[in-house]
C-alpha positions in Angstrom: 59.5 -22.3 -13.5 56.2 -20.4 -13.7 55.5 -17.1 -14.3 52.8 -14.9 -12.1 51.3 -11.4 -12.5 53.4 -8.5 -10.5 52.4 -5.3 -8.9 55.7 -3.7 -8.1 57.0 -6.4 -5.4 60.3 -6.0 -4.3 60.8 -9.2 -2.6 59.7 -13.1 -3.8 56.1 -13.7 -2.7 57.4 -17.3 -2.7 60.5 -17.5 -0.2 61.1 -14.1 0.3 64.3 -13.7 -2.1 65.3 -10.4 -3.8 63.9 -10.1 -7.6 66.4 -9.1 -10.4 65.0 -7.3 -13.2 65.7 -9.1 -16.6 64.6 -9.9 -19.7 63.4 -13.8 -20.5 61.7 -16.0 -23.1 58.3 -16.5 -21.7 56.3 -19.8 -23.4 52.6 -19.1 -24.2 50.5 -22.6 -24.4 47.3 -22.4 -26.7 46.5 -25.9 -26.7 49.2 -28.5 -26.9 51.1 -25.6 -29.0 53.8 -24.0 -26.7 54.5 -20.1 -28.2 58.1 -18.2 -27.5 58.3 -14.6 -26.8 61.5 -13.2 -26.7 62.8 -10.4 -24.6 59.8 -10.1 -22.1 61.1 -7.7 -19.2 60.1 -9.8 -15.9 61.7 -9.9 -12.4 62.9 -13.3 -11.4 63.9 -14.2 -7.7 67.6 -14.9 -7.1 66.9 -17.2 -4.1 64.3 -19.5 -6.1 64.1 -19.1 -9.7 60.2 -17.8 -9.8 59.1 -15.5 -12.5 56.9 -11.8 -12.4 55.9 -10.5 -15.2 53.7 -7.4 -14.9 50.0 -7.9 -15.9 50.4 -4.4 -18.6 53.0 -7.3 -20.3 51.0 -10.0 -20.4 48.3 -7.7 -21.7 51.1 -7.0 -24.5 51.9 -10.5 -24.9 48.4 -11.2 -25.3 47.7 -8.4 -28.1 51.2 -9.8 -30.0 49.7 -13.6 -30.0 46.1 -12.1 -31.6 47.4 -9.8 -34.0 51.0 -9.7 -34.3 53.3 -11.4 -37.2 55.7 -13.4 -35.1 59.4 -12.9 -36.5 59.9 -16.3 -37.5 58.6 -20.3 -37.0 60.7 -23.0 -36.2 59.9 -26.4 -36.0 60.5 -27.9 -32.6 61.5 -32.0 -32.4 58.8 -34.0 -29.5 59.9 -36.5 -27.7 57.7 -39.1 -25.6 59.3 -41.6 -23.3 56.0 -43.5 -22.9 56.3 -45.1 -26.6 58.8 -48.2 -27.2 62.3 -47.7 -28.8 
């Protein structure tokens, strides 16, 4: 599932589906580190799964990841299934 920039769409730019506002966790990646935010308001389509987030909250996301505390840190397990077991 990927997330795109949104002007006020009412319908899927994808297939065409109706969008649902919701909240979501949306995953930054800043290298090979993956970053959660929680309760990101987006509109995702019922018909296909795809994800719109307005640019002013990625612009919000983007000012929490330079100069916000995050709320906590978790260590998250990775797994790789090209080495032997």
């Amino acid at each position: 599932m990927s997330s795109k920039a949104h002007h006020n769409k009412t319908r899927c730019a994808v297939c065409g589906g109706e969008l649902s506002k919701t909240t979501i966790t949306h995953r930054e990646k800043r290298g090979s580190r993956f970053y959660p935010f929680h309760n990101v308001p987006a509109e995702v389509c019922v018909a296909c799964g795809e994800v719109w987030i307005e640019d002013s909250t990625l612009q919000k996301i983007e000012r929490l990841f330079r100069r916000g505390r995050p709320v906590r840190k978790v260590e998250t397990p990775v797994y790789d299934l090209a080495l032997p077991r």
